[in-house]
C-alpha positions, 0 to 999 in steps of 0.5 A, spaced: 122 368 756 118 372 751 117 368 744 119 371 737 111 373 734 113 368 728 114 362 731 107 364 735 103 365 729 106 359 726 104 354 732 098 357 733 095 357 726 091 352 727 088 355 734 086 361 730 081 356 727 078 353 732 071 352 733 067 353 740 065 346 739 067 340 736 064 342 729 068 342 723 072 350 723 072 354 717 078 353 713 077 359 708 079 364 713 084 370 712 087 368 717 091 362 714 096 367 710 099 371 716 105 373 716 108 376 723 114 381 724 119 377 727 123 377 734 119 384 735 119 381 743 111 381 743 107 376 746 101 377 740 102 376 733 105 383 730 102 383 723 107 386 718 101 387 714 095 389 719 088 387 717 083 393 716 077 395 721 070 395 715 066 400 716 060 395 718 055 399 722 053 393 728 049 395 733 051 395 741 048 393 747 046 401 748 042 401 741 047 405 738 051 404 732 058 402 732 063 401 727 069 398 728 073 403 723 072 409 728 070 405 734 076 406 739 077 413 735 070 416 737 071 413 745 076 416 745 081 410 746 089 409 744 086 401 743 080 396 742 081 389 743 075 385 739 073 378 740 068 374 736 064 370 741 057 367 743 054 367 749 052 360 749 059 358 747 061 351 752 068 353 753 073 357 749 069 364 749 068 364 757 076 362 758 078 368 754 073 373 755 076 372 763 083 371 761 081 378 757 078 382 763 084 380 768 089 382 763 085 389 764 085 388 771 093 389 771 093 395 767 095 401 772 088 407 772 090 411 766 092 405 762 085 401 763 082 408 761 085 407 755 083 401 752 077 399 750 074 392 749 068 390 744 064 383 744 061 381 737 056 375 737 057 370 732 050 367 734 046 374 733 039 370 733 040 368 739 044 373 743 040 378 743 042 386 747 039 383 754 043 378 753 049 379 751 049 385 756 047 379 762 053 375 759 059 381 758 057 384 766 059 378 770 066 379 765 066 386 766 061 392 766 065 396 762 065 391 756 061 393 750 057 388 745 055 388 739 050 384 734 047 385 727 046 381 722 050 374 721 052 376 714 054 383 717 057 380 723 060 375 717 064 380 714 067 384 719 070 378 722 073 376 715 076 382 715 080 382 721 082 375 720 076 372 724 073 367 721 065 366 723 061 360 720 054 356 723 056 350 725 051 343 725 044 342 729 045 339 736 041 334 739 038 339 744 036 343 738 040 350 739 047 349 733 054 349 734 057 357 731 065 355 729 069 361 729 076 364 730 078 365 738 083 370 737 083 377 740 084 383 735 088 390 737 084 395 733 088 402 733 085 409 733 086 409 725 081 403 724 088 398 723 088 392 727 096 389 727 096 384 732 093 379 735 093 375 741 092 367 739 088 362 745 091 361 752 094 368 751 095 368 758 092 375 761 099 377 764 102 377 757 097 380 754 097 386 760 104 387 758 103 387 751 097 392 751 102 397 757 108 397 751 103 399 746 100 405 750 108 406 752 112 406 745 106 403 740 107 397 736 113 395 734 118 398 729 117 396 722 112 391 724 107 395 719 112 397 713 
């Protein structure tokens, strides 16, 4: 049975927080002000006040220039699913991104066809175009990536309700990234309502993304 958007946002506040590791997430982040629209029969959280793609130029595994403002509008997409991420992340982002890409997996030919789905890295210093080009191919070779500058990557993730922060210096010597695990739809228009929270399973998602293609987002949800 489906779950009223409220009481998931509500529950999952804390997952939006969460951090790849065991570090300390942020605790500023927009995110903890959501408010959903209620009983709209969505799995994802259905924002009664959607967030605002920014007009950050990142850069994409292809060495072109992405802005997540008019991204899914220039590939020519009905909606793009963003999730902030690194490729040396222990658990949490390989979970989603694979939950991600057998979501897309049950969308029939001309759905898939119209979603499109970019990873940005949390960890530009490390995750370079090669790299993250290596890591999105095993999840899916139609998946883009994006990197830039960690104050850039900052910024955008704050604005769709991600929030993005380093975390402390591991014995190993690499460092833990704290970062929001949720998956934000951006519309063609640069609005991003909803958002699906961690362990989203990737049949609800699917279904989620087909009444999307089908009817839109639901009534009233934005006003």
């Amino acid at each position: 049975m489906r779950r009223p958007a409220l009481a998931t946002a509500v529950a999952a506040t804390a997952l939006l927080l969460t951090a790849c590791s065991v570090g300390t997430p942020p605790s500023d982040g927009p995110v903890a002000n959501v408010t959903v629209q209620d009983d709209d029969g969505m799995f994802g959280a259905v924002l009664t006040e959607p967030y605002t793609a920014p007009d950050v130029p990142l850069t994409a595994t292809d060495g072109a220039d992405y802005h997540l403002d008019r991204g899914t509008a220039e590939a020519g997409d009905e909606l793009t699913l963003v999730f902030f991420g690194y490729t040396h992340c222990p658990d949490i982002c390989q979970v989603v991104m694979a939950d991600i890409a057998s979501a897309l997996t049950r969308l029939d030919d001309e759905q898939r066809a119209s979603v499109g789905m970019q990873f940005v890295t949390t960890d530009p210093a490390r995750d370079d175009r090669a790299t993250l080009r290596a890591y999105l191919d095993r999840f899916d070779p139609g998946f883009g990536g994006l990197t830039g500058p960690l104050d850039r990557i900052v910024e955008a993730g704050n604005a769709l309700g991600v929030p993005v922060e380093k975390g402390e210096k591991m014995p190993s010597g690499g460092y833990e990234v704290n970062h929001g695990t949720q998956v934000v739809g951006v519309l063609p228009d640069g609005t991003a309502p909803i958002v699906w929270t961690e362990g989203t399973g990737p049949e609800r998602i699917a279904q989620d993304i087909s009444t999307i293609l089908t009817d839109g987002i639901p009534a009233g949800a934005t006003s």
